[in-house]
Backbone bond lengths (Angstrom), bond angles and torsions (degrees), N, CA, C in turn:
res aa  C-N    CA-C-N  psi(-1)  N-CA   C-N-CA  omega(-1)  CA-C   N-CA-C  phi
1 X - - - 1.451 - - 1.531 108.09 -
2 X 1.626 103.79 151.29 1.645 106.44 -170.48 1.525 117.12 -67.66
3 X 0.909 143.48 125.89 1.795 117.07 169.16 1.831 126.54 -23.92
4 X 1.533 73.24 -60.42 2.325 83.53 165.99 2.033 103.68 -46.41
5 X 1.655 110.30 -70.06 1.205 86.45 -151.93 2.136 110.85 -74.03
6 X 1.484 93.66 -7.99 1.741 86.43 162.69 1.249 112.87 -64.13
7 X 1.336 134.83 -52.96 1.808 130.64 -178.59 1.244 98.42 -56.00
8 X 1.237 133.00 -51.76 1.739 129.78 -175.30 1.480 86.26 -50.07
9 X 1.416 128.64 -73.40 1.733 106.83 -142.03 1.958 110.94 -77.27
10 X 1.741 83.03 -9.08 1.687 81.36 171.44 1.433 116.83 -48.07
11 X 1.619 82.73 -59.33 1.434 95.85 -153.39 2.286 107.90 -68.09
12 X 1.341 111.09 -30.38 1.264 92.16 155.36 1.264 135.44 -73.12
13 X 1.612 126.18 -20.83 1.433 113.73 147.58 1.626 124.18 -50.21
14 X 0.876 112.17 -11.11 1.859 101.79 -174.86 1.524 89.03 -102.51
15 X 1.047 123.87 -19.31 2.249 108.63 -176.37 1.312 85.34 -96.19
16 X 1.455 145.51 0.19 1.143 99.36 169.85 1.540 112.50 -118.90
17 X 1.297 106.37 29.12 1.518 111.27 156.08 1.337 119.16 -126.33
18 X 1.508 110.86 36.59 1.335 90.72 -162.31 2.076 72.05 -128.00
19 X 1.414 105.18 126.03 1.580 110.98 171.33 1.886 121.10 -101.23
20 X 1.819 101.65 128.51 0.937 106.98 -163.15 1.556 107.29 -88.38
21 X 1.429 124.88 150.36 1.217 127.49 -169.64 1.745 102.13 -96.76
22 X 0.761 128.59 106.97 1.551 117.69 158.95 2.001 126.46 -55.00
23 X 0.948 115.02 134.87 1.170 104.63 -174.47 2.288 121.19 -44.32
24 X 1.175 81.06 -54.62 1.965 105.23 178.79 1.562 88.66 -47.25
25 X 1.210 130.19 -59.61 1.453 114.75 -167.81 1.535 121.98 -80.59
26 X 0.974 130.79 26.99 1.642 127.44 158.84 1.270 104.21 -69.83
27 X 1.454 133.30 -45.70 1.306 105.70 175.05 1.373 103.50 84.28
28 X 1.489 107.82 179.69 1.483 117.20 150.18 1.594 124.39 4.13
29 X 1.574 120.34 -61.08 1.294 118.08 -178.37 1.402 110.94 -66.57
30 X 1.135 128.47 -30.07 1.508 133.63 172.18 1.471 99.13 -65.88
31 X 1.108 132.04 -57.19 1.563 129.44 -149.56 1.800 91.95 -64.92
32 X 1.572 108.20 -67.82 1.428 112.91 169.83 1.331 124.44 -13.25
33 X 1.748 119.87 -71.78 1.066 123.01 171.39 1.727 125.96 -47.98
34 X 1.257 93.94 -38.04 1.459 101.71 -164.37 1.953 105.82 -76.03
35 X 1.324 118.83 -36.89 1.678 135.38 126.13 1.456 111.40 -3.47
36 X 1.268 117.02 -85.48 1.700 134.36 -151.58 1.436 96.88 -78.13
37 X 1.814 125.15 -16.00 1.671 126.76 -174.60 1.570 92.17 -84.05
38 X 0.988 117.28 -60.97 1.726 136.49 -179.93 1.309 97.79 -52.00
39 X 1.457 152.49 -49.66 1.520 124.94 -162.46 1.179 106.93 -69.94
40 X 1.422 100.51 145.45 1.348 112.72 163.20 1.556 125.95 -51.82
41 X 1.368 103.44 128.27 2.082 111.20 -167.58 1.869 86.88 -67.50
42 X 1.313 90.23 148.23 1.582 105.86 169.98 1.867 120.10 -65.20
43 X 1.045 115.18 120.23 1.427 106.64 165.65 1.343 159.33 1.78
44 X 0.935 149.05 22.52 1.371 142.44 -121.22 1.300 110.54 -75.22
45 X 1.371 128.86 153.44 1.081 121.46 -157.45 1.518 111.20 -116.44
46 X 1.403 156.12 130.27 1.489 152.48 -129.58 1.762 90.80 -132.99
47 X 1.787 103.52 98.88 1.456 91.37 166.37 1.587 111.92 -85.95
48 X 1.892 100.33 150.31 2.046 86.55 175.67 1.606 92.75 -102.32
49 X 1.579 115.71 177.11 0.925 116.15 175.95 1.573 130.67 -77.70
């Protein structure tokens, strides 16, 4: 096999295992994240000397 057509069939073996996420379907993992940006940061606390 040529070098060219081995990189050619490489490279369509790797797109066709590689699955694309659409944005709309995260689902849950989107909502989560978007959750954990929005909470309120914890307090910090100011020692004096």
């Amino acid at each position: 096999m040529k070098p060219k057509a081995r990189f050619i069939q490489s490279v369509i073996e790797a797109a066709r295992q590689n699955q694309t996420e659409m944005p709309w379907a995260r689902g849950n993992r989107r909502a989560a994240f978007i959750a954990s940006r929005k909470s309120p940061a914890g307090r910090l606390e100011l020692k004096s000397a």
